[in-house]
C-alpha positions, 0 to 999 in steps of 0.5 A, a space after each residue: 427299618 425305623 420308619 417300617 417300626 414307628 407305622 406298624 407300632 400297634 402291630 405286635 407281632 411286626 413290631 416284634 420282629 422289626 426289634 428283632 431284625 434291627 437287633 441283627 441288622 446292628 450287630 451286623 453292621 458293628 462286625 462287618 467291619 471287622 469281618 472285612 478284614 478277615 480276608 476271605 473269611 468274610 465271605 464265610 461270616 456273610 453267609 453264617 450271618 444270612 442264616 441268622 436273619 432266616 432264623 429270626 423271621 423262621 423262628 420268631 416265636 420260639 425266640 419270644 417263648 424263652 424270652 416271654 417269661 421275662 418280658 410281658 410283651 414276649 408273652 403277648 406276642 407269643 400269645 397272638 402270634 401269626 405268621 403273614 405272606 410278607 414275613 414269608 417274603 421275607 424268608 424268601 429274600 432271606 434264602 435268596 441271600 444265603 443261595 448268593 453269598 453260598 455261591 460266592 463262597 463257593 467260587 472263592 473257595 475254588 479260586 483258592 485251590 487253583 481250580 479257576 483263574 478268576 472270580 466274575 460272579 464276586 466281580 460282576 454279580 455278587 455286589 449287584 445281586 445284593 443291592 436288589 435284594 437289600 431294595 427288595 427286603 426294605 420294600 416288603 418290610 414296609 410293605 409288612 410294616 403297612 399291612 399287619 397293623 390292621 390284620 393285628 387289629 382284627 385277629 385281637 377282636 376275632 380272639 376276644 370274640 371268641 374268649 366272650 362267647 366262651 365265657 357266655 357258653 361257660 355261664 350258661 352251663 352254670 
């Protein structure tokens, strides 16, 4: 995430949701451990937490237009928002995340009442599962950190293109 934050730095938007993510990524790391020891709510506070990351690439401009009266780079980036197919792989990886802490929610809470003797998707496949989509998620935000800066570059000189020719067409009128 650092090295995706320090190449995509004149991207605002990426930088936006980079700051955004790694906020997350923090608090999650500071309470994983004590979520770990909640048994198998932990599971449960897994999946809550995936709905936090899709929240933040789903909703990442009406995050900034409530900050953006505080802040002027929230107001840039509300300003010169766009949404890019890496951010929508990341929802994918994000939504595939939530599909498998679901399901090993789901397993454990049957293993619980008695309706399975055992738990193979916790055993076998959740923590594989998981690994690959952790690979998967790095790899499109450097894959995003390395595509958006000079898509940000072009979208601000099409905006300003635009705003001097309004400006010129406003003058002609006058």
């Amino acid at each position: 995430m650092i090295i995706a934050l320090l190449v995509s730095w004149k991207s605002i938007n990426t930088r936006c949701l980079l700051l955004i993510l790694a906020t997350i990524e923090f608090i999650d790391t500071i309470t994983a451990e004590i979520a770990f020891h909640w048994g198998s709510y932990y599971y449960l506070w897994a999946f809550l937490n995936c709905w936090v990351y899709v929240y933040a690439v789903f909703a990442r401009r009406l995050i900034v237009s409530r900050l953006q009266k505080y802040s002027q780079f929230c107001k840039d980036v509300y300003e010169h928002f766009y949404f890019t197919k890496q951010e929508g792989a990341l929802l994918f990886i994000y939504f595939s995340y939530v599909i498998v802490t679901f399901i090993a929610l789901v397993e454990l809470s049957f293993y619980y009442l008695d309706l399975i003797d055992k738990v193979p998707y916790l055993r076998h496949v959740f923590s594989p599962l998981l690994t690959f989509f952790c690979l998967m998620e790095s790899i499109v935000i450097l894959w995003l950190a390395t595509r958006t800066a000079p898509v940000d570059e072009h979208v601000l000189a099409i905006k300003h293109a635009r705003k001097v020719r309004r400006n010129n067409h406003s003058d002609r009128r006058k």
